[in-house]
N, C-alpha and C positions, 0 to 999 in steps of 0.2 A: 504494500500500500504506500503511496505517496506520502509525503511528511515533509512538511515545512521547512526551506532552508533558515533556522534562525541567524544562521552565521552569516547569509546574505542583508539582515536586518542589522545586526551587531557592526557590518562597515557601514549601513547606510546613518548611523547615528552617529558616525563623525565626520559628519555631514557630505562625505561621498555619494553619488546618487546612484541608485540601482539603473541596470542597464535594462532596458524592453526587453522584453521576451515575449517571442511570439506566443498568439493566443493558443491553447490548444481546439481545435475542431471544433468541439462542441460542448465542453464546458466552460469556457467563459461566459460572464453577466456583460450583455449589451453595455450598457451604462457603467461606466466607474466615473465617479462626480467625488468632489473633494469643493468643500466652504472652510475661509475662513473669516468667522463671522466676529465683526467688532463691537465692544460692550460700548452699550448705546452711553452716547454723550461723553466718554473718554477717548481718550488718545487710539487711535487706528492702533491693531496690535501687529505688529514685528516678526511675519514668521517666513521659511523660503518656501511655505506653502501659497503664499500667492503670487510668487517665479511661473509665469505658464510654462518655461521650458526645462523646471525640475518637474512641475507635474508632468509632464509630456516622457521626461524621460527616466517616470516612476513606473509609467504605464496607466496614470490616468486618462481617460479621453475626453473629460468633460468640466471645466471649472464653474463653480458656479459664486462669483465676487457679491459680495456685501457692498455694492456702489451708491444706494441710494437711484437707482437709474431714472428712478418715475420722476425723481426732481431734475433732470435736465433736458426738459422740453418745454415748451415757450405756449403751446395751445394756439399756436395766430390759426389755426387749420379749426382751430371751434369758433375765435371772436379775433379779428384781427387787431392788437392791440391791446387786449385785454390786458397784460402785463405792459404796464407803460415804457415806453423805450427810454433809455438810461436809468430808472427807477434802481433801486438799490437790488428790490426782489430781482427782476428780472436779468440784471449785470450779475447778480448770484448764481442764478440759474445757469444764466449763458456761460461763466464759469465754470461750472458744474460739468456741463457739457463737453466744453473741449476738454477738459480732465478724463473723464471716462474716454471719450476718442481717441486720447494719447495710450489707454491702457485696453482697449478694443484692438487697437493698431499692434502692440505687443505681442497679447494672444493672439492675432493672425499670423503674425511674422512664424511664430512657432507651428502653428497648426493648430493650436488648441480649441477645440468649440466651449462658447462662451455662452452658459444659460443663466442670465443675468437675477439676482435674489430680487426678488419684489413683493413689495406692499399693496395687497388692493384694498381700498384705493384711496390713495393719497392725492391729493390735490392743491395746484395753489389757495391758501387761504383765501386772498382777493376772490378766486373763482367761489369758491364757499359762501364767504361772505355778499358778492352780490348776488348770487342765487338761489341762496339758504332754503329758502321756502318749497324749491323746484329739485330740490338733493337731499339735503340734509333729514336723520330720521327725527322725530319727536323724541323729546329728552327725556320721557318718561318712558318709552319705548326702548333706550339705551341701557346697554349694563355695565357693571364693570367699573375700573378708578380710570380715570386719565390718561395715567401713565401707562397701563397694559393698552387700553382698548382705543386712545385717540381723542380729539376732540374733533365736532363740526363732523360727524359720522354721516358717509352718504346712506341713500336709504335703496337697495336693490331694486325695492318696487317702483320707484320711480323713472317714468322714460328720461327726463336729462340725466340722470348716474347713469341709465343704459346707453344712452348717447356718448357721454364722457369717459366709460371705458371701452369704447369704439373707439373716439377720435384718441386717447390715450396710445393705446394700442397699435395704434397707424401711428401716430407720431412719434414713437418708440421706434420701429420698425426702416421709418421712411429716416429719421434723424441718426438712427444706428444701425444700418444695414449688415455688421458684417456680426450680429447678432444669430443665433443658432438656434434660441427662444426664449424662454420664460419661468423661474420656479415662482409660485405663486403663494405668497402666505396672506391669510384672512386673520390667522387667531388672536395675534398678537399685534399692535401698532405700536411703535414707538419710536416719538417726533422729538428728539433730545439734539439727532444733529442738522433738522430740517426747519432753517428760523421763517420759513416763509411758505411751510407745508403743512397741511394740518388730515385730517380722514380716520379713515379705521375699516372696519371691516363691513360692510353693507349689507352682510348677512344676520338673521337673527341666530345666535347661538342656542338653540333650542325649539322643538317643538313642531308642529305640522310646516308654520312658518319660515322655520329653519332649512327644513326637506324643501320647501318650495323655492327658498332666496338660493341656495348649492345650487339647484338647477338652473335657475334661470341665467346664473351666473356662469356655469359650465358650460352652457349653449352659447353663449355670449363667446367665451374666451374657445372656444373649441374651433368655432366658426372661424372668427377672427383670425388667431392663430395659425393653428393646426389645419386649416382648409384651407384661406384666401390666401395663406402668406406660407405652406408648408416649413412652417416652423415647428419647434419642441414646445410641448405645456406639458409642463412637472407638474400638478396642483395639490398642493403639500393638504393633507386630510388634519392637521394637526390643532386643535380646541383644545377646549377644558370641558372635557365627557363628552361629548357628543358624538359629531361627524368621525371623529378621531379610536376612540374608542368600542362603539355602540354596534357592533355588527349587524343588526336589525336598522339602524339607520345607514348604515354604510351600505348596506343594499337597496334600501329606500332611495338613495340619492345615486348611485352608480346603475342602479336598471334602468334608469329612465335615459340614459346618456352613451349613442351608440359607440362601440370602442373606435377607436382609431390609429393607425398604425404614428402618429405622432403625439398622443394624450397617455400621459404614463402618470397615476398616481403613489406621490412621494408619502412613506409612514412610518415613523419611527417606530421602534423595534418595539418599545415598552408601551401599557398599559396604562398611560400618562407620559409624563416627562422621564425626564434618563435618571430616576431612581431606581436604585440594584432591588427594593423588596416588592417591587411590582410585577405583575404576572407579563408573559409574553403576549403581546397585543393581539388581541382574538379576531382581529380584521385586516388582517394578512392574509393574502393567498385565499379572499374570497371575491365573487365576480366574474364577470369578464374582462376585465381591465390589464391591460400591464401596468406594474408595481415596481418603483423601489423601493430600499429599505435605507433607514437614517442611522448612521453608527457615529456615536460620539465619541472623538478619540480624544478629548480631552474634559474629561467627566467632570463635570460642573458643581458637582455634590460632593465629591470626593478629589479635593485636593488641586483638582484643574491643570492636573501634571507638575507638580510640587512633589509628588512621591509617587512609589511604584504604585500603579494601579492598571493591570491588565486588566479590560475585560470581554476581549473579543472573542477567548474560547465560548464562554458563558453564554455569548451573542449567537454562536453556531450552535452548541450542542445543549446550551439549555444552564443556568446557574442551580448551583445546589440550594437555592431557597425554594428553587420553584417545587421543591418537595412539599414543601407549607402551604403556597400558595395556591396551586393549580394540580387538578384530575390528572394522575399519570397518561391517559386518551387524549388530551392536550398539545396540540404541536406548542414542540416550546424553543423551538431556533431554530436559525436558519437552512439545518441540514434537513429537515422535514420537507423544504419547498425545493431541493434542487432539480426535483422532475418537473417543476411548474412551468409550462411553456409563457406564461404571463409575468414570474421573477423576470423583471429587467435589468434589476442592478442593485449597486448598492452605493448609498451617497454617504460620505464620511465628512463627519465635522471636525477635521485635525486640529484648527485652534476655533475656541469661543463659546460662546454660551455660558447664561447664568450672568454675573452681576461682580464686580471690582475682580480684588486677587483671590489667591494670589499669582503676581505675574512672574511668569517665568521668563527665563534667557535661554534658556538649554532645553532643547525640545526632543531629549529620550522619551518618555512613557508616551507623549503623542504619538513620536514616531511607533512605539509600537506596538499601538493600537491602530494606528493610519494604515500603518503600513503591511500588517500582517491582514489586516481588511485587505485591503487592495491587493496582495498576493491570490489573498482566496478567491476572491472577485475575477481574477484571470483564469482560475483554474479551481473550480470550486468540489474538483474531485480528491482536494488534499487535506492532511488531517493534520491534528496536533502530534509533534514528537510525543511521544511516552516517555 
């Protein structure tokens, strides 16, 4: 049986980078995606994980940057001027923009497909605020503090939010062409480093309401996307109880939504968030959808790579708590789904998540967790040494 080169791990942590290796036939995972995602409102974090040509020649095939991207479009394609020319907003934006273009420009040079992190839907405040009444949902109708959920939250049921992540979405597209698609977060908003964007998620988190705002929304970004522009939409399933965990709702909202060979939904591994005493997420490997899976390689609960913390075997074969938690009839990792012709991958968060420190400079226990991901990922017919 195959078994894991760790001593190909062991050079790649002094900062050597592992050489490509061809895929084998038929066990690799479509997608290998790697984020590294920055703590809202501080300093961008420091890692050579967002090198597209160390990813490139780690064997990942797909980055997916923390850019802020929805903030560097101007909307003149919805209201011409709407953002006043010279205004401070809009010289931010415009900003904003050539930056990501310089870093779009990069990942091409190397080959890297770039599936950009996004927020739906954020928007300029100015557009919020003069159209409030026509987007925005009722505040009594809002959950959640602020800082999770956003301010000035568009409202799904409304046709201009539907219009505006149309014209969104083209103007994403037309303004950054050598884009590849889309990962798509609802759950979370969080406006710390955006002084001139405000939104949150349009959907309602719960309820018949909820089933109905997922769809309308999918059909939306499916169209747009994945049909008129044959790009990639990631659409990250990830709440708090609902869409994310609910397998009775996860099929409520993915039957009504025909698959498409460029609509692949993203779900992290856990039963919530990336705490070790939670069961394996029960809405994996169900549908007809292709699926990634989300692996944290630098565990946000546990130390944030300040000390040894493996836990990718646990990720494949199952953690020894799941004795406590979960029915041994339970798929409990990722070796249960390698016959799924829908597994499409697996996306690794090498640096980020969760909230301050502590920060690190020396990036072993990321690496190897990233990276023994990513190994498997090419070749998912290999095990842990013994």
């Amino acid at each position: 049986m195959k078994k894991f080169l760790f001593l190909l791990l062991i050079v790649s942590f002094s900062c050597n980078k592992l050489t490509e290796k061809p895929d084998p036939d038929s066990n690799a995972l479509p997608y290998r995606l790697d984020m590294v995602f920055n703590n809202p409102g501080e300093k961008p974090t420091e890692s050579k994980y967002k090198d597209p040509q160390f990813l490139k020649e780690a064997g990942y095939n797909g980055m997916v940057p923390h850019w802020y991207i929805q903030c560097g479009i101007t909307y003149d394609s919805f209201e011409k001027g709407i953002l006043a020319k010279n205004s401070e907003e809009r010289n931010w934006i415009l900003k904003k923009q050539a930056w990501i273009k310089t870093k779009l420009a990069e990942a091409e040079k190397t080959g890297m497909p770039v599936y950009a992190f996004t927020d739906i839907l954020v928007l300029p405040t100015s557009i919020l605020r003069k159209y409030k009444d026509q987007i925005v949902i009722q505040k009594e109708s809002a959950s959640g503090t602020e800082a999770i959920h956003g301010k000035l939250v568009p409202d799904i049921n409304k046709p201009l939010t539907q219009k505006l992540i149309r014209i969104q979405i083209d103007e994403l597209f037309s303004t950054f062409p050598e884009l590849d698609g889309l990962v798509i977060r609802f759950g979370e908003t969080y406006l710390f480093d955006t002084p001139f964007h405000s939104g949150g998620s349009p959907v309602k988190a719960g309820g018949k309401e909820g089933i109905e705002g997922h769809v309308k929304l999918l059909k939306i970004l499916r169209e747009e996307i994945c049909e008129k522009r044959d790009k990639k939409l990631f659409y990250r399933t990830w709440d708090f109880g609902f869409f994310h965990t609910n397998p009775e709702v996860f099929k409520k909202i993915t039957s009504r939504i025909e698959p498409h060979k460029n609509l692949i939904f993203s779900i992290k591994y856990t039963k919530g968030d990336f705490h070790r005493l939670l069961p394996f997420n029960p809405t994996i490997g169900i549908g007809k959808h292709q699926y990634i899976v989300e692996v944290q390689a630098q565990p946000e609960y546990y130390g944030k790579g300040a000390h040894p913390d493996y836990v990718f075997n646990g990720v494949v074969n199952g953690f020894e708590e799941y004795k406590q938690v979960m029915d041994p009839q339970e798929k409990q990792g990722l070796k249960d789904f390698k016959g799924d012709p829908n597994f499409a991958g697996l996306w690794t968060w090498s640096r980020g998540g969760g909230w301050q420190g502590p920060y690190i400079s020396n990036e072993l226990w990321c690496d190897v967790n990233a990276l023994t991901a990513l190994e498997w990922a090419k070749d998912t017919t290999l095990t842990e040494t013994a």
